[in-house]
FINUMAR-447825 format. One line per 8 residues: number of its first residue (from 1); their letters; for each residue x, y, z of C-alpha. Coordinates in steps of 0.05 Angstrom, whole numbers. Layout:
! residues N
NUM) a) X Y Z; ... $
! end
This chain:
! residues 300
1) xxxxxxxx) -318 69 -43; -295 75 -108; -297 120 -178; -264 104 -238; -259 152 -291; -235 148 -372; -201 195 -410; -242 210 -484 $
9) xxxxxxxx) -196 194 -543; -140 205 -484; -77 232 -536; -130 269 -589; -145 316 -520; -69 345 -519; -48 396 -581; 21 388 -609 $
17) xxxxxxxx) 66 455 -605; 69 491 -666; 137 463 -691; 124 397 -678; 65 389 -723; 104 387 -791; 149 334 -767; 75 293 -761 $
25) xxxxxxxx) 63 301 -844; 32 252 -877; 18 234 -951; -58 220 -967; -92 212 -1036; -120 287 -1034; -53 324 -1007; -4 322 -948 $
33) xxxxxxxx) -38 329 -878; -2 335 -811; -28 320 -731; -53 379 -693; -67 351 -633; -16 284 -603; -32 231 -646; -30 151 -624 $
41) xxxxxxxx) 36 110 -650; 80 171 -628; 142 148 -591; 137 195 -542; 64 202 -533; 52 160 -484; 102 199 -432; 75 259 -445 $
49) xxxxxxxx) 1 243 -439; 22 206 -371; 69 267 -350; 0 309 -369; -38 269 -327; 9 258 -264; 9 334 -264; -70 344 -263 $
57) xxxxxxxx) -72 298 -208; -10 323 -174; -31 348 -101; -96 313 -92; -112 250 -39; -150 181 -54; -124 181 -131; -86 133 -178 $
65) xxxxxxxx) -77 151 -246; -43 108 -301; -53 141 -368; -127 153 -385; -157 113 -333; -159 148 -263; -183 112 -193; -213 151 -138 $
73) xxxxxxxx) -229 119 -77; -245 145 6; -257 103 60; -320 135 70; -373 152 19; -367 227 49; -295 227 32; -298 193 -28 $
81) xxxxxxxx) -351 246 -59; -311 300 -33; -244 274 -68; -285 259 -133; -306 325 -136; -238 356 -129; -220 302 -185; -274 324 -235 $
89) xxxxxxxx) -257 402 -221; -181 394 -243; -194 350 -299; -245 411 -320; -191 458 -308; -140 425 -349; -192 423 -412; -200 340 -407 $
97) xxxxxxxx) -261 304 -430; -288 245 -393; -326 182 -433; -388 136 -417; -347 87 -387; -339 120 -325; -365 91 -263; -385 123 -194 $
105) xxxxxxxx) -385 105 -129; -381 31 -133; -360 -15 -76; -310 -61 -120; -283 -44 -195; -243 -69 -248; -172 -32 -248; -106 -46 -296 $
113) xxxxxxxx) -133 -116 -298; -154 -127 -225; -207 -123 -183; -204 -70 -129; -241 -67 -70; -248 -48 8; -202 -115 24; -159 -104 -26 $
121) xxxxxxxx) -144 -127 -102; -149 -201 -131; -136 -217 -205; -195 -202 -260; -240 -267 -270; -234 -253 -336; -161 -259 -344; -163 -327 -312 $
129) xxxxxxxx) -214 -351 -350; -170 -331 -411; -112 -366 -391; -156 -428 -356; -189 -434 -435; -127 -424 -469; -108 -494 -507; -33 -525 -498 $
137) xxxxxxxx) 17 -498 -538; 38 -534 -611; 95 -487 -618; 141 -440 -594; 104 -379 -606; 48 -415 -570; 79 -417 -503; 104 -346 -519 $
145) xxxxxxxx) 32 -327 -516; 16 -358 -462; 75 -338 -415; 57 -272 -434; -15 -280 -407; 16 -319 -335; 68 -261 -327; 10 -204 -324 $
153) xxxxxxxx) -17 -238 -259; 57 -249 -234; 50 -205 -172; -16 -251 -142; 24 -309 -135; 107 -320 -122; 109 -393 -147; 103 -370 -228 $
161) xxxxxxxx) 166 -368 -251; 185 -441 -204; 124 -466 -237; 141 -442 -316; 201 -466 -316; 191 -529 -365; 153 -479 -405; 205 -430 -413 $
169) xxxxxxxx) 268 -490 -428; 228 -490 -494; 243 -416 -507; 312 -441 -513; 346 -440 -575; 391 -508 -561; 334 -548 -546; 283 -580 -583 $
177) xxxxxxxx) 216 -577 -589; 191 -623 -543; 122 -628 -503; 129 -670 -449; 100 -693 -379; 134 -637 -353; 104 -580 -389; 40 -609 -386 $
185) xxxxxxxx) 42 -617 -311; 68 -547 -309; 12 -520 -363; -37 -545 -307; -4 -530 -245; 13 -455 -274; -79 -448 -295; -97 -478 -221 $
193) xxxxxxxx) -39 -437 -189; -71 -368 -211; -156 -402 -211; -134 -409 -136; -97 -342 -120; -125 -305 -66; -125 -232 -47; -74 -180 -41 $
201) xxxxxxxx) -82 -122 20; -82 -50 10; -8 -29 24; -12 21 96; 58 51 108; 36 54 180; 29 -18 191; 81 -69 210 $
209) xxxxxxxx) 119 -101 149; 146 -163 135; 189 -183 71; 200 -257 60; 239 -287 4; 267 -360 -20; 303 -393 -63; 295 -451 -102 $
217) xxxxxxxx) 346 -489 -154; 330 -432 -209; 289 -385 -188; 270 -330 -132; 212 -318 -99; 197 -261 -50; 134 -239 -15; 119 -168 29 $
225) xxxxxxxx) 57 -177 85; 27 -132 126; -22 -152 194; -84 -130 190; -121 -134 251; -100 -205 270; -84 -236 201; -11 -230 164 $
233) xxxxxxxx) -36 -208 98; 6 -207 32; 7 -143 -7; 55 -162 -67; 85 -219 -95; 147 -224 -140; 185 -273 -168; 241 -287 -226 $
241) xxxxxxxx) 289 -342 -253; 357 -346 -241; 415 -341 -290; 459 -395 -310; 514 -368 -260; 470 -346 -204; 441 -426 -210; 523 -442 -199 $
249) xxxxxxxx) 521 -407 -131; 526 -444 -59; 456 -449 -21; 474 -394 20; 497 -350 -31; 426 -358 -65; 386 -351 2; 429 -279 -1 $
257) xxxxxxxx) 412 -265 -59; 338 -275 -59; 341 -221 4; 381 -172 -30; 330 -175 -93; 260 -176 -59; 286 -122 -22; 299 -80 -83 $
265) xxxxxxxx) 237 -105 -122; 199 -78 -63; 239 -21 -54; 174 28 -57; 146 -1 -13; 208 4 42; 249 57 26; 253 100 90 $
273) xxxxxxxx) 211 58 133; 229 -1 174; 220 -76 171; 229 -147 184; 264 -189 133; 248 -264 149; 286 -322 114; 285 -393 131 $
281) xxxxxxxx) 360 -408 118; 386 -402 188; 463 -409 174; 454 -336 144; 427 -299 201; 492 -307 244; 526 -296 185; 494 -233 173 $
289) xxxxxxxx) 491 -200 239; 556 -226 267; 606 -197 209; 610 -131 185; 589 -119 104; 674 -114 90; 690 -182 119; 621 -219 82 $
297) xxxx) 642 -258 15; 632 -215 -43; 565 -253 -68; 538 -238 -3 $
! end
């Protein structure tokens, strides 16, 4: 079960200290006015309403809380009410202010642009029905756009950045515009990739995990799973492009690589706790449990 509660006017809720307002002044038709309480567009503001936040939530189970919005979830309704109320009692003692847009006690819910429910979290319709209605790109600043959109759902699929690559050869500055059969294989292949994405388990640092990772001519792609019950069932994606010189490297030196990097993409999710690493380039397993780490090439 699930709660999801929103901060009112989030920054207008925390005061500014005393010497900081001044540096806030402003010049308006009818005099000079400065910010009493954190105003938006501050560079800092953001960190400290977070750092707020993180600390009003500090101690208490079942809760996620990215600036102003704030999940609560149990895996019974019994604990779930019980952790909601804990919730609503520090945000009361901190002197925060809550808006209609909460919502209580719902079995799925709409979270930093994903769904979230019992089985876990799967991109926001809406999001792909952006991208799916989103017309092909006349310019550079088109395909900008439209990477930007396809990078926001990166972690639900690990074949993005194989699959954008004629897109991004545009972002280029040596080459010229040019739409061809490749980007507009890869403008389709990129909508159905994420229409078809499925969903992503609930990480349990008690379960068994497995990280698998490949490489392809320019780009990585890595993927942690967990078994629940009898199913192997993925909990993150990542992926990213190579650079020029890492797409110079051997075979072997890029199946190394992509192991080295998932590993440290996922690195919350493994630090301290054991796992399997799978990869389907055998000549590295020998290789890597034969030598010791002083007598491997450098790259590896």
């Amino acid at each position: 079960m699930f709660s999801k509660l929103d901060a009112n006017s989030s920054f207008w809720q925390t005061n500014l200290a005393e010497e900081s307002r001044p540096l806030t002044t402003f010049i308006a038709p009818f005099g000079r006015y400065c910010c009493n309480p954190l105003p938006f567009g501050i560079n800092s503001a953001s960190e400290f309403f977070q750092k707020r936040m993180s600390e009003t939530m500090e101690g208490y189970p079942g809760v996620l809380c990215h600036m102003d919005d704030v999940l609560v979830f149990g895996a019974s309704q019994e604990e779930h009410d019980e952790r909601l109320q804990r919730i609503l009692k520090a945000i009361g003692k901190a002197g925060l202010t809550l808006n209609e847009k909460c919502e209580f006690s719902k079995p799925s819910v709409k979270f930093l642009g994903q769904i979230v429910d019992a089985s876990g979290c799967r991109v926001d319709p809406d999001k792909v029905k952006a991208i799916a209605e989103m017309a092909k790109p006349t310019d550079i600043s088109g395909v900008r756009r439209f990477l930007g959109m396809v990078n926001q759902l990166n972690k639900f699929s690990c074949k993005v950045t194989e699959l954008t690559e004629p897109l991004r050869e545009l972002l280029k500055t040596h080459n010229a515009w040019h739409w061809g059969i490749a980007q507009e294989t890869a403008f389709t292949e990129i909508k159905n990739e994420l229409a078809s994405s499925g969903t992503l388990g609930h990480y349990d640092p008690n379960k068994d995990t497995v990280v698998s990772a490949d490489a392809s001519s320019f780009g990585l792609g890595a993927v942690i799973r967990q078994k629940h019950g009898e199913i192997s069932k993925p909990v993150a994606y990542a992926s990213r492009s190579m650079t020029d010189t890492e797409q110079c490297y051997a075979q072997i030196e890029k199946e190394a690589l992509t192991l080295t990097w998932a590993c440290e993409k996922f690195s919350n999710y493994l630090i301290g706790k054991k796992f399997n690493l799978d990869t389907d380039h055998k000549p590295l397993v020998p290789l890597l449990s034969s030598k010791g780490i002083a007598e491997l090439p450098p790259r590896i």
